[in-house]
N, C-alpha and C positions, 0 to 999 in steps of 0.2 A: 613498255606498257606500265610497267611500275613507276616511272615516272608520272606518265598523263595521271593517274589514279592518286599518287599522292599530292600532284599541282591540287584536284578539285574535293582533296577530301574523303576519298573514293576506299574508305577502310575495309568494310565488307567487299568489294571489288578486290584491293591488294592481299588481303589474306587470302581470297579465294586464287588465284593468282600464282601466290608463293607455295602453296601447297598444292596446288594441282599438277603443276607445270615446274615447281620448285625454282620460279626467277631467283637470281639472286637481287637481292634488295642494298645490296651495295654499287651495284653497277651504275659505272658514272655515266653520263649522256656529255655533247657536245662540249660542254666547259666546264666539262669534270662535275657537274655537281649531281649528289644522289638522291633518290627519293626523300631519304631522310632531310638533306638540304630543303628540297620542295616544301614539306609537311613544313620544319619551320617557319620556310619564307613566308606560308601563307596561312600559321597560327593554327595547324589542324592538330589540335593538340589528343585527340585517338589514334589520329594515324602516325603520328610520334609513337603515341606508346605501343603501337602495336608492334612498329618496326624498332623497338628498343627491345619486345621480350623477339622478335625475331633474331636477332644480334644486331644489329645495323649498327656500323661504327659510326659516330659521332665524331667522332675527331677525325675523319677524313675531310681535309683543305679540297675546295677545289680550285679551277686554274688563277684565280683570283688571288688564291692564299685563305679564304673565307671557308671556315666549319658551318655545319647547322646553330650553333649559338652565335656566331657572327652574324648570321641572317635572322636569326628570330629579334636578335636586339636590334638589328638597324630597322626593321620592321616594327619595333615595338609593341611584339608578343611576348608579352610576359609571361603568362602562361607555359608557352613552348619555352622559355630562357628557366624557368623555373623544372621543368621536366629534364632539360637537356643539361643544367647542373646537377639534379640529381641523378642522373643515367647509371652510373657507376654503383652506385645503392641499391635502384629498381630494379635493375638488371639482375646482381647478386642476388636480390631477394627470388626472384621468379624463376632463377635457372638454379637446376637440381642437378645434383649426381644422377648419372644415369638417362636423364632426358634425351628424348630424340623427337622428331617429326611426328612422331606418332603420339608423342603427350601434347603437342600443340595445341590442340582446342582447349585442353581442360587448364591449359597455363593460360590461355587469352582469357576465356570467360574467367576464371579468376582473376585474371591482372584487371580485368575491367568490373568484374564485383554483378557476373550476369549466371543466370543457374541455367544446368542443361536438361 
C-alpha cells in the first residue's frame, strides 16, 4: 500500500498509513524497489520528505543496482536529487534524542513548516 501511495503522490495517505497500521516504508515490492524509490522516480518531492523524517533508507539499491538518487536523476527530478543528497543533514536535523512514533506529527508539521 505504501508503495501505490508513493507512485501517485499520496503523502497525507502514506503517513496516515505508517502510523496507523505502522507499514514499514522500506519494504521492497517485486524488484526490490521502495516507496522511497517511487516518490523519486516520480519527483514527489513531500512524500520524499516525509519518508526521509520516517527513516526511509535511501541508499537502499534495488534489483537493478538503482537508489532513489539513481531514479530521481535518470528522471530528471531535481528537486528529489537535491532532497535525496541532502538526506543525511535533513534527517539529523529532524531526529532528536528521545523521539518515538508518538512525536511524529509535530516532527512532520515542522519538517514541512505547517502549524497544529
Amino acid at each position: 500500500m505504501c508503495h501505490v501511495a508513493a507512485q501517485y503522490g499520496q503523502t497525507a495517505f502514506l503517513y496516515h498509513v505508517a502510523l496507523r497500521w505502522d507499514a514499514d516504508v522500506d519494504a521492497p515490492d517485486g524488484d526490490g524497489r521502495t516507496p522511497l524509490h517511487w516518490a523519486a522516480y516520480k519527483g514527489f518531492s513531500d512524500t520524499i520528505r516525509l519518508l526521509l523524517v520516517m527513516d526511509a533508507r535511501w541508499v537502499l539499491a534495488d534489483r537493478e543496482g538503482c537508489t532513489p538518487l539513481h531514479w530521481a536523476a535518470i528522471r530528471g527530478n531535481a528537486e528529489a536529487c537535491t532532497l535525496l543528497l541532502q538526506a543525511r543533514k535533513l534527517v539529523g536535523a529532524w531526529r532528536r534524542p528521545g523521539c518515538a512514533w508518538a512525536n511524529a506529527h509535530s516532527l512532520v508539521t515542522e519538517a514541512f513548516g505547517c502549524s497544529t
